[in-house]
C-alpha positions as CSV (number, residue, x, y, z in Angstrom):
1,X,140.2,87.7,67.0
2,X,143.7,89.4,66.9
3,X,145.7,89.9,70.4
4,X,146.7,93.4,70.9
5,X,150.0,94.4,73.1
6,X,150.6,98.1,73.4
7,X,152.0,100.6,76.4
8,X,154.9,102.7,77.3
9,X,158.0,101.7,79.2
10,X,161.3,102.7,80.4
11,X,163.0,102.7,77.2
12,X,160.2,104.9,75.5
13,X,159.8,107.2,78.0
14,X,161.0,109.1,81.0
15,X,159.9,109.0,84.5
16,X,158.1,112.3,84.3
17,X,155.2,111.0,81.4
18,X,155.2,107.5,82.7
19,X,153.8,109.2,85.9
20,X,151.2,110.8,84.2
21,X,150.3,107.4,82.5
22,X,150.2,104.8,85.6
23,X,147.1,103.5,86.9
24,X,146.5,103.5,90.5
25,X,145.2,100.2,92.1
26,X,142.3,102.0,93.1
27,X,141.1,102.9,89.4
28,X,142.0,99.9,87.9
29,X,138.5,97.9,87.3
30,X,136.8,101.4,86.4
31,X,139.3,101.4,83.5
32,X,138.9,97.9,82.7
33,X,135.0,98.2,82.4
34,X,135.7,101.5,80.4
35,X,138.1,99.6,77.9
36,X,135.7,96.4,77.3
37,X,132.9,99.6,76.4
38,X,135.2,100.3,73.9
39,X,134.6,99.2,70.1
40,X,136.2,95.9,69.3
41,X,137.6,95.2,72.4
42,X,136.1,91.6,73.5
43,X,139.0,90.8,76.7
44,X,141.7,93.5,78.5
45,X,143.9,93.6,80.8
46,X,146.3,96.8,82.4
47,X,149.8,96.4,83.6
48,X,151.3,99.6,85.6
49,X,154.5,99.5,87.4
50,X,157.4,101.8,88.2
51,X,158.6,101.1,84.7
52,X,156.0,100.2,82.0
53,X,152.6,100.6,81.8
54,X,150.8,98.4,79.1
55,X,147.4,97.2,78.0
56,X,146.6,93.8,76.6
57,X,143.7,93.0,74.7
58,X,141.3,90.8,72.5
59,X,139.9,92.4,69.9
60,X,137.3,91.4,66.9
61,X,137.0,93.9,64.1
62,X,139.1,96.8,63.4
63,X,141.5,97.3,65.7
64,X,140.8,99.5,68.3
65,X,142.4,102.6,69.3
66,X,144.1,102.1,72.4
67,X,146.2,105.1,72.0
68,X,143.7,107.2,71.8
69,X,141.7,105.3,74.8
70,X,144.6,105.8,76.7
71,X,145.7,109.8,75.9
72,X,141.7,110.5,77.0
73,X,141.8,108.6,80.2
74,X,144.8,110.9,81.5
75,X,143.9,113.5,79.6
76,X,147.1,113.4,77.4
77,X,147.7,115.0,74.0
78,X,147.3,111.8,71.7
79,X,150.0,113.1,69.4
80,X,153.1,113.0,72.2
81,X,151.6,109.4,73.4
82,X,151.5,107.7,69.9
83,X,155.6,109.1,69.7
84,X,156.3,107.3,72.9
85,X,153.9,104.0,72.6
86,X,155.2,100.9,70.9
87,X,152.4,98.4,69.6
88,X,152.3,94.6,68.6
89,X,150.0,92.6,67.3
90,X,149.1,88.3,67.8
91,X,152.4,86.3,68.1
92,X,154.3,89.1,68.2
93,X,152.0,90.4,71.1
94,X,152.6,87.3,72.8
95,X,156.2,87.4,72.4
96,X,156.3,90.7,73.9
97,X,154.5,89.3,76.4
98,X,156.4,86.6,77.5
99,X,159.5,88.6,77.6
100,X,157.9,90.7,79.8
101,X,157.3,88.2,82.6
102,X,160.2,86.7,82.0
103,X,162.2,89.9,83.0
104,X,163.6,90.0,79.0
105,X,162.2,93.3,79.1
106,X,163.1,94.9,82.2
107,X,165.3,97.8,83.1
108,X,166.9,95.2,85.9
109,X,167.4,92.0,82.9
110,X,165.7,89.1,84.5
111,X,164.4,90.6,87.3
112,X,161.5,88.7,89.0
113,X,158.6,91.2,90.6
114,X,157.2,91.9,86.8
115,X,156.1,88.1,86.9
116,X,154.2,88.8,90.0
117,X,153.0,91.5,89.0
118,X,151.6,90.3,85.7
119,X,149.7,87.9,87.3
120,X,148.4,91.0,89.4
121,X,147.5,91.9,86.6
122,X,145.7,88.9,85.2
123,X,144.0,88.6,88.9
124,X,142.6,91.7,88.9
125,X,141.4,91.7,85.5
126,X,139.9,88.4,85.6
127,X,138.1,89.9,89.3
128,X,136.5,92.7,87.0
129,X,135.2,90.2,84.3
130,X,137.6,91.4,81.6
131,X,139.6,88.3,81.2
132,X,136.7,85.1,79.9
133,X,138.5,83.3,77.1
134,X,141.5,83.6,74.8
135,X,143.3,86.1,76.4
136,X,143.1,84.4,79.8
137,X,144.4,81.3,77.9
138,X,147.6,83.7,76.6
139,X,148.0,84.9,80.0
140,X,148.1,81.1,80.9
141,X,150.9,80.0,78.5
142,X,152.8,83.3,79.1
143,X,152.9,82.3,83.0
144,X,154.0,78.7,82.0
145,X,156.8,80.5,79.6
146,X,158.3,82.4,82.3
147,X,158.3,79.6,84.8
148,X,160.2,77.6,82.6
149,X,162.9,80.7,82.0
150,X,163.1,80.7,86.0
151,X,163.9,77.5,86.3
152,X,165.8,76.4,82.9
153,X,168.2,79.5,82.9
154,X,170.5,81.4,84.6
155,X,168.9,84.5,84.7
156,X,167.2,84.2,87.9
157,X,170.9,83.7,89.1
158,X,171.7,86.0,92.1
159,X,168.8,88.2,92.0
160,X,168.7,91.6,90.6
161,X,166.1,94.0,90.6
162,X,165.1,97.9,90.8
163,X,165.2,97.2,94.8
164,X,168.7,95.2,94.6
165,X,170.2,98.1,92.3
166,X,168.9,101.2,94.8
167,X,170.4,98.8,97.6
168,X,174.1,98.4,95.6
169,X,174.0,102.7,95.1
170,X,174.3,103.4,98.8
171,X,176.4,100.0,99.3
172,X,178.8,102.3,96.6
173,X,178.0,105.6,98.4
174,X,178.7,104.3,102.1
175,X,181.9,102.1,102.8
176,X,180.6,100.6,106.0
177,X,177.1,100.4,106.0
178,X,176.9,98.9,109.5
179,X,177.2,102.4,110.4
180,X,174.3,103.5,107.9
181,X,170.7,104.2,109.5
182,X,168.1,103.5,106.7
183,X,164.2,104.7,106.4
184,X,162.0,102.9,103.7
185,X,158.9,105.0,102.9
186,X,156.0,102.3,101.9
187,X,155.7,98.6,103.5
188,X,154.9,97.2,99.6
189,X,156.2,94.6,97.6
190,X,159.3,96.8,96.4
191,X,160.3,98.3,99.8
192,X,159.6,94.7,101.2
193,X,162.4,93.2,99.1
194,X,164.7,96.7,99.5
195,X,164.4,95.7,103.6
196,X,165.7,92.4,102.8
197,X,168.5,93.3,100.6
198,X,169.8,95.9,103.2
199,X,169.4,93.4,105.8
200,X,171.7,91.2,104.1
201,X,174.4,94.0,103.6
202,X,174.2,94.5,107.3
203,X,172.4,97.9,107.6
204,X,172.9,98.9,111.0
205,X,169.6,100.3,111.8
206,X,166.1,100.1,109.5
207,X,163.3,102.0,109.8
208,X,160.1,101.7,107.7
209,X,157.0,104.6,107.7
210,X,154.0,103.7,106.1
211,X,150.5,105.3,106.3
212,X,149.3,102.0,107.4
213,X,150.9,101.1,111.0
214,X,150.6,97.3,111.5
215,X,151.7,96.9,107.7
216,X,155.5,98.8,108.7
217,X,155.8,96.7,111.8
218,X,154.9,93.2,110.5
219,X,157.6,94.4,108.1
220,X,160.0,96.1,110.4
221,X,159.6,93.1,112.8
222,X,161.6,91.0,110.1
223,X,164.6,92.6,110.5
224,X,164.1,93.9,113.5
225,X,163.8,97.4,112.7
226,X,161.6,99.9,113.9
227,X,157.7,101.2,112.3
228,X,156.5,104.6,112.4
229,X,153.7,106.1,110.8
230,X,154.1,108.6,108.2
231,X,153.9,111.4,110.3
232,X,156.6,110.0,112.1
233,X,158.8,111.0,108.9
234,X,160.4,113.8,109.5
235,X,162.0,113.1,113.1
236,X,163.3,109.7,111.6
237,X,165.0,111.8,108.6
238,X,166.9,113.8,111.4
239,X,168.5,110.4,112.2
240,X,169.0,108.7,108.8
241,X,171.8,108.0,106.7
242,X,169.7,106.1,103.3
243,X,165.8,106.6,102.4
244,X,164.3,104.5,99.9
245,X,160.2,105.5,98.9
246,X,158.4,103.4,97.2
247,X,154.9,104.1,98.3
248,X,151.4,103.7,95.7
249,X,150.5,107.3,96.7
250,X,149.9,109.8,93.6
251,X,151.1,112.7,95.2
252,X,154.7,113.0,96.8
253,X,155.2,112.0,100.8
254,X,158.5,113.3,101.4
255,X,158.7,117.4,100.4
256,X,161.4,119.9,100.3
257,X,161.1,122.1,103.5
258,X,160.5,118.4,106.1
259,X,164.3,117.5,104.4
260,X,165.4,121.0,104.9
261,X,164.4,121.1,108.2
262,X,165.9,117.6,109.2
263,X,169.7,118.3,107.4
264,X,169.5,121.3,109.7
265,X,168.9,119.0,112.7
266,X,171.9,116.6,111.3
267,X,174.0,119.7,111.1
268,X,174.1,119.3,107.3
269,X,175.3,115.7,107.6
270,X,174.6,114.3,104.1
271,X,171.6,111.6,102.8
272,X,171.1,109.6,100.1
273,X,168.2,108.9,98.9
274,X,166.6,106.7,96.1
275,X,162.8,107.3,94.9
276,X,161.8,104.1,93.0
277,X,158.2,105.0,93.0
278,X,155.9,105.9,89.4
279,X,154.6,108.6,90.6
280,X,157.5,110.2,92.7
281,X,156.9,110.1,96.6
282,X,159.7,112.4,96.6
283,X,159.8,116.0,95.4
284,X,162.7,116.9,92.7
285,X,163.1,120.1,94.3
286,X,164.7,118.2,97.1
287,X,168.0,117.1,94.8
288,X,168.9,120.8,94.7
289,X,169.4,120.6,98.4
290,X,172.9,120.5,99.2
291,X,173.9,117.7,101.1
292,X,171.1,115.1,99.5
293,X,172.0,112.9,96.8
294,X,168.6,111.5,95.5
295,X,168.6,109.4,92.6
296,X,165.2,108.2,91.1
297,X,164.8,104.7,89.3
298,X,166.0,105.9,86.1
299,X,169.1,107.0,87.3
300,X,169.5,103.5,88.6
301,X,170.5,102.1,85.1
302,X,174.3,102.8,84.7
303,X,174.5,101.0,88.3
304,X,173.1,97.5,86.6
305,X,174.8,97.2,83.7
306,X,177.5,95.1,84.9
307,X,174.6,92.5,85.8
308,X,172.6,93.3,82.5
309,X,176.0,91.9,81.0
310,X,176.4,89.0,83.3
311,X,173.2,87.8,82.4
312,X,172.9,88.2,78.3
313,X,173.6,84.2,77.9
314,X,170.6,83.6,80.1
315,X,169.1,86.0,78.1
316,X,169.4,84.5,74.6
317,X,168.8,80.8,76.2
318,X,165.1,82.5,77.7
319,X,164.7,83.9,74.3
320,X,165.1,80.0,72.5
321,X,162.5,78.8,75.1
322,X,159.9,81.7,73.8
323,X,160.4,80.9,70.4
324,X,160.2,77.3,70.7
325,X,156.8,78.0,73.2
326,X,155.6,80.3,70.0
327,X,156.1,77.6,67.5
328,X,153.9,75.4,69.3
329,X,151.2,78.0,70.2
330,X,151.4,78.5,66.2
331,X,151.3,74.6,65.6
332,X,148.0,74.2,68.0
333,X,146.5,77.8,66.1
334,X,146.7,76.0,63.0
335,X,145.7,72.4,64.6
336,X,142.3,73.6,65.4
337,X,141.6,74.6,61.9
338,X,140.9,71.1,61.5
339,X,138.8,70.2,64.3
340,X,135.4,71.6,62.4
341,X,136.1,69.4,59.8
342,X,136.8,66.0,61.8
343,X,133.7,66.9,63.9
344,X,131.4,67.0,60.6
345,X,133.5,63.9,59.0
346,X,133.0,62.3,63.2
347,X,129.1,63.4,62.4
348,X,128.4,61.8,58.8
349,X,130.5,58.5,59.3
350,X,128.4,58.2,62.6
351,X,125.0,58.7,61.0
352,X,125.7,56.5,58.5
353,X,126.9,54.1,60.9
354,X,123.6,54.4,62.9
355,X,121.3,54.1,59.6
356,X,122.8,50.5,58.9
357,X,122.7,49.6,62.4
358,X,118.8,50.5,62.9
359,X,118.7,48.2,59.5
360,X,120.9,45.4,61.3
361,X,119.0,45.3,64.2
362,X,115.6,44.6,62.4
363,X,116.8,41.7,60.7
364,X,118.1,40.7,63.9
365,X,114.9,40.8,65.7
366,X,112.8,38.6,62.3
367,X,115.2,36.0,63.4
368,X,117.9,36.3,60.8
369,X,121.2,34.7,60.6
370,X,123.6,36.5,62.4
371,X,126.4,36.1,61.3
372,X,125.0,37.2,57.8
373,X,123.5,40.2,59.6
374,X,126.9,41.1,60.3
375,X,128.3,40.4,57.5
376,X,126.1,42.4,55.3
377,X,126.6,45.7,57.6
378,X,130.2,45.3,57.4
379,X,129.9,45.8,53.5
380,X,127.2,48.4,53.4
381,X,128.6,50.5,55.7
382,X,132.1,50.4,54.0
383,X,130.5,51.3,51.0
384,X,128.9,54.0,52.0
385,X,131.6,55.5,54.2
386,X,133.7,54.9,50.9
387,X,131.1,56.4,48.0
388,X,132.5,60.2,48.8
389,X,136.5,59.5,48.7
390,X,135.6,56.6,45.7
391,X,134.1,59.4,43.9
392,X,136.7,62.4,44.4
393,X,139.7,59.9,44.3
394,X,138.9,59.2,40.8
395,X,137.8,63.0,39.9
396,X,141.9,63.6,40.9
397,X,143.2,61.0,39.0
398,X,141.1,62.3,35.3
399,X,142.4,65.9,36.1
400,X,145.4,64.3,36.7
401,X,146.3,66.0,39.9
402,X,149.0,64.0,41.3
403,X,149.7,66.1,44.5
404,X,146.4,66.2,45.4
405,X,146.4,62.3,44.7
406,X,149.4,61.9,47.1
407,X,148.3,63.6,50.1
408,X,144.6,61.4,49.8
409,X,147.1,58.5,50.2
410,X,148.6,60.3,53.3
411,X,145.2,60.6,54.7
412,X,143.0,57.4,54.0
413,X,146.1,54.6,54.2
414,X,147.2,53.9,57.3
415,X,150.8,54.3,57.5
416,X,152.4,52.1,60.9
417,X,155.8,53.7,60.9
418,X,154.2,56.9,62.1
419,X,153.3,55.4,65.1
């Protein structure tokens, strides 16, 4: 079996392709059922977020051609994917793996929602039957990897993430944002943490639209904020300061002509505004607008590289703890190589055992001594478990095979300082 790792991510391509390439949470199982169809592929699992989308697999055989799999699911020309894709294979695919959830990989360095969602992935995999043996067991020790980076290492340290970064731009861009009015588009996991952030920097008003009602006022009840529905949009724009959108819609929620109108209501008072969802819930057209500074996630990277530096010794102490974790997986890899052959040596010593015993007992029961009984099972059973090493112990030493002769020694003598 070889362990496949292959995908697309901030660093290998812009915003505009990774769009075309994420996978909505809706479609997710469909493609899982269509990638275990595939040839070769025995386990998979899919990993789309804002930055990265990736596929992880099991495969027997050739390898499989995930690029291609991929390129025909969006209906993308193969050629430009297989530029942008990077690919590993077994420990190397692991690796990559456990950088990933341990934010090593991340356009935020160390940031912690790609460990949750990894194990969305794994759940939702593992819900669609993809995920039954090896792989889940990789997933397993990648989870136990990054847990250990969390809690070992600084790099969990004051967090950072896409969220905190879009929060520290309009910290830069307003000097009092007690005076700021903020609207979050989307009540998920990203705008969740963005509501606590601006909570923190003392936001003086928060505001959070989503399509579902109860789901923006549970959230906006945190802070307490206020919840409209999305059609409540474009009067709350008349009255906002900062929008952040991060909603799991495919098309965008927030166009051109709803932010005209409401900079015409504010008299052309200025907005910023950050779009940190894959695909965009906000139209580019709307940057050309005077008076609206929108930024989207990859425009967010200059504005964490101060913490990308604060954080490189965590870094390279996370990166010790993955190597050390993949020379152990390697260690157990090649430790089971030998479990056939104890099992059959397990096997023969115990038939033989059993032979002599059946023998034992008989004498027993014709009223035998014994002690003698005992004494002649001890030796027949020593010789017989002995007649196989007798035999090719003394084959090495006529072909004069010294090494070979040494590491018998290591394995049939008993050697108590190992203990």
């Amino acid at each position: 079996m070889k362990l496949l790792a292959t995908g697309v991510n901030h660093t290998t391509a812009e915003l505009s392709f990774r769009e075309r390439l994420t996978f909505p949470e809706t479609a997710i199982a469909a493609a899982l059922q269509d990638l275990r169809r595939q040839p070769g592929v025995a386990e998979a699992a899919l990993l789309s977020t804002c930055n990265r989308t990736e596929i992880y697999c099991l495969a027997h055989g050739p390898a499989p051609d995930l690029t291609q799999w991929l390129a025909d699911w969006h209906g993308l020309d193969g050629v430009r994917l297989r530029e942008a894709l990077y690919r590993y294979e077994d420990e190397e695919a692991l690796r990559h793996m456990m950088r990933v959830a341990g934010g090593l990989d991340s356009l935020v360095l160390g940031e912690p929602q790609i460990l949750g969602q990894m194990r969305e992935a794994y759940a939702r995999a593992t819900d669609a039957g993809a995920l039954t043996g090896e792989l889940a067991r990789a997933f397993q020790q990648v989870f136990s990897v990054a847990k250990r980076i969390r809690t070992d290492t600084g790099i969990g340290a004051n967090p950072v993430s896409v969220a905190y970064a879009a929060v520290s731009f309009a910290r830069h861009i307003f000097a009092d944002l007690k005076k700021s009015r903020a609207l979050l588009i989307g009540a998920g996991e990203m705008i969740e943490l963005v509501t606590r952030h601006l909570s923190e920097q003392g936001v003086g008003h928060i505001t959070v639209a989503n399509r579902t009602l109860p789901r923006a006022q549970a959230l906006a009840a945190q802070v307490g904020g206020e919840a409209v529905s999305l059609a409540g949009v474009p009067a709350a724009l008349e009255r906002t300061d900062i929008v952040i959108a991060c909603t799991g819609s495919p098309v965008p929620v927030l166009g051109k002509g709803v932010v005209e109108r409401a900079l015409k209501k504010r008299r052309h008072k200025p907005i910023f505004m950050v779009d940190i969802a894959v695909p965009r819930d906000i139209e580019p057209e709307v940057g050309r607008l005077q008076d609206v500074y929108l930024y989207t996630v990859d425009d967010l990277h200059e504005a964490i590289e101060e913490n990308v530096r604060q954080r490189q010794e965590a870094a390279r102490h996370a990166e010790q703890i993955i190597n050390a974790a993949l020379d152990r997986h390697e260690r157990e890899r090649r430790e089971l190589a030998a479990v056939d052959t104890l099992r059959s040596y397990r096997e023969q010593t115990l038939a033989l055992g059993e032979d002599e015993l059946r023998r034992s007992l008989t004498q027993l029961e014709s009223g035998a001594d014994p002690a003698e009984v005992l004494r002649r099972f001890q030796h027949a059973l020593l010789n017989k478990v002995m007649h196989g090493p007798s035999v090719q112990l003394r084959r090495l030493a006529a072909e004069n095979r010294t090494d070979d002769l040494l590491l018998a020694r290591q394995l049939l003598l008993r050697d108590d300082s190992e203990e």
